[in-house]
N, C-alpha and C positions, 0 to 999 in steps of 0.2 A: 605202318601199313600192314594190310593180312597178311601174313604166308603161311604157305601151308607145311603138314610135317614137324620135326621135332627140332622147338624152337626154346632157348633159353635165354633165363637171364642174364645178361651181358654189361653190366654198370661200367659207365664212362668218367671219369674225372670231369666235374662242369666245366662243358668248354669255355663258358660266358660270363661271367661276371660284369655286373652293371651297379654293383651299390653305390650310395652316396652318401656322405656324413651327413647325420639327421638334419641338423638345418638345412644343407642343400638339398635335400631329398624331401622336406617342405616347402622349396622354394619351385622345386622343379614339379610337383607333386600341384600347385594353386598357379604356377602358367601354365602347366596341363589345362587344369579347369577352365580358366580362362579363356582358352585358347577354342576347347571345346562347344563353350558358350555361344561361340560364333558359327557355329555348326547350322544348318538350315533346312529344311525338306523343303524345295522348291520345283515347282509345276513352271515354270516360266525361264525358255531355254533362248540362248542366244545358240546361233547356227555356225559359233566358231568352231572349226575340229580339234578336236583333242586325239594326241598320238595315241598309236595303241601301245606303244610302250608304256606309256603311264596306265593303261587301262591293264596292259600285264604284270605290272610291278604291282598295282593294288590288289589283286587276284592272288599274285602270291604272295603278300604280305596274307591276306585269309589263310593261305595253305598254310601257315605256321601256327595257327589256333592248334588248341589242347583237343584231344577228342575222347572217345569213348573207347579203349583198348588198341588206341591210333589205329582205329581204320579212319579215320577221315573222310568220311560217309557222307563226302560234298561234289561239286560239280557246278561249275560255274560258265554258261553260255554267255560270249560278248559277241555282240549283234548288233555293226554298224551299217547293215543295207540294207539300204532306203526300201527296198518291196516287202522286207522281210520283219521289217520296223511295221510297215504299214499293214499287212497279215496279223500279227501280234497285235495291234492297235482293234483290227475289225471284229478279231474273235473276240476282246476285252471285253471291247463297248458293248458288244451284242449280251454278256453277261449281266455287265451292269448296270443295263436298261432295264433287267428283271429284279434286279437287286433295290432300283431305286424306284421302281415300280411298285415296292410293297414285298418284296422277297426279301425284305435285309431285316424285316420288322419294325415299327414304332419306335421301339425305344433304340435301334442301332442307327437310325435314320436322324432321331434324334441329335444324337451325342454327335451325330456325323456334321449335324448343320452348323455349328460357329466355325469347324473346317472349312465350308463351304466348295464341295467335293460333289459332284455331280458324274453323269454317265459318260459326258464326252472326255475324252481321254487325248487331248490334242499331244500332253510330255510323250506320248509312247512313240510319235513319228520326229516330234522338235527338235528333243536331246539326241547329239551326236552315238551314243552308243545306249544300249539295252545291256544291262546284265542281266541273266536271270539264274537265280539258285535254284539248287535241285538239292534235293535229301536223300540219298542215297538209302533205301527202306534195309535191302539186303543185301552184299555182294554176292559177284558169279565171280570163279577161278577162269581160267583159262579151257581149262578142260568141261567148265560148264557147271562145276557143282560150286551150290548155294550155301554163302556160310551169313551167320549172324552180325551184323551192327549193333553196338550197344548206343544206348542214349544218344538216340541220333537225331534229336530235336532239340536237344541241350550243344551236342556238339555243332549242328549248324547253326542256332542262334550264335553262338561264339562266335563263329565264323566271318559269320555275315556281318556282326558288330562289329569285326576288326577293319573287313572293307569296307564298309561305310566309312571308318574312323581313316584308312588309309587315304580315301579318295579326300575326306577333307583336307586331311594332309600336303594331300598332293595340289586344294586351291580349286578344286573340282563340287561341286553339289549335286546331290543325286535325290530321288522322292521312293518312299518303302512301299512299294504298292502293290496289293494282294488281291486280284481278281480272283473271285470265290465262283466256282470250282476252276480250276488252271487246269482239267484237261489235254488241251490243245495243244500245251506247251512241248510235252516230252516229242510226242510225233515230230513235231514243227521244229524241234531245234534233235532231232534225230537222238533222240536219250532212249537208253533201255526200259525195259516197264516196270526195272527195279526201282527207280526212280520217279520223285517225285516234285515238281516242280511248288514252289512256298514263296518265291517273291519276285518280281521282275524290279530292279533299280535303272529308271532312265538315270545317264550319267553326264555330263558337260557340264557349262560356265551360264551363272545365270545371266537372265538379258538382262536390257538396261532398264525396263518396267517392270520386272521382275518382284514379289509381292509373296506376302507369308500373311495365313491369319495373325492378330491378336492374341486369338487366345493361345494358339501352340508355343508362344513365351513365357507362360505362366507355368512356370515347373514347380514340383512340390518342394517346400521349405528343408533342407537337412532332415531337421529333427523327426519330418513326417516320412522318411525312409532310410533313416538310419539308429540304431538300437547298440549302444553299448552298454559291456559287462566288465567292469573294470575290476581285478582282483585289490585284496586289501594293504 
């Protein structure tokens, strides 16, 4: 994290060690996969609660992502009350009745229909808790002055990858959803203006109707996003 003043190099002996002899480290490496496969973007919430303990434990499982000269240029709102679910629901929709109106364009609206994703946003009130991310654009010190964040788009998608990955961990489903422009967000959940809000995750247990497209199973094959360079 920042600090300010004259700050040096300090190398620590790795505290952590996690190898594994390469077979096991191929076995543990394809139940990983496996395991992830089962992973889901789900719109369709059952109204069971979920502790917020587990909602804290996934948040700081994110805070241990790698970041951009560790500032850690994140910020994570959990938002389990019900007025405040329903607020964040009305400014959504009111977006994305413009969006699906003809403001997303043809071809976005397109690719959007085998999703089958429309303006009513019912996951924003269903799902027991709201996450929502914020990108931290620039710090402020204490005393008010503004220092720089590096790669702070790379460093929150990391982020935000790991809690997704935590919460499935944890038996939880969550849906990535990015109403374009998120204005509303910072004021509503009291975030400075250095921030910038990029995704709200409904979070809970799906229902028992609960229902995925087709098509979001068809991932692309290895070969079509993976390239190796093997020496000789």
């Amino acid at each position: 994290m920042y600090r300010k003043g004259d700050v040096t190099y300090q190398p620590l002996p790795l505290p952590d060690r996690v190898q594994l002899p390469a077979e096991d480290a191929v076995a543990a490496a394809e139940a990983f996969l496996a395991y992830m496969r089962r992973r889901h973007s789900v719109r369709d919430y059952a109204d069971t609660p979920v502790p917020e303990a587990v909602i804290a434990a996934a948040i700081a499982a994110a805070g241990t992502a790698p970041s951009g000269a560790n500032h850690q240029p994140w910020h994570f709102a959990a938002i389990s009350d019900p007025a405040m679910k329903a607020r964040i629901r009305a400014a959504a929709e009111d977006e994305e009745k413009d969006f699906y109106a003809g403001g997303g364009g043809e071809e976005w609206l397109a690719a959007l229909e085998p999703i089958g994703t429309g303006a009513s946003k019912p996951h924003l009130t269903d799902a027991p808790w709201l996450i929502v991310v914020f990108a931290q654009r620039y710090g402020v010190t204490e005393d008010g002055e503004r220092y720089k964040n590096y790669y702070v788009p790379e460093s929150v998608g990391i982020a935000t990858g790991m809690l997704i990955t935590a919460l499935h961990h944890a038996g939880l489903v969550c849906l990535e959803h990015t109403p374009n422009p998120m204005k509303f967000l910072p004021e509503m959940c009291g975030r400075p203006a250095s921030e910038k809000a990029v995704m709200i995750l409904p979070v809970g247990y799906p229902s028992e109707t609960a229902t995925v497209p087709e098509v979001a199973k068809r991932k692309k094959p290895l070969d079509q996003i993976m390239t190796v360079f093997r020496g000789a």
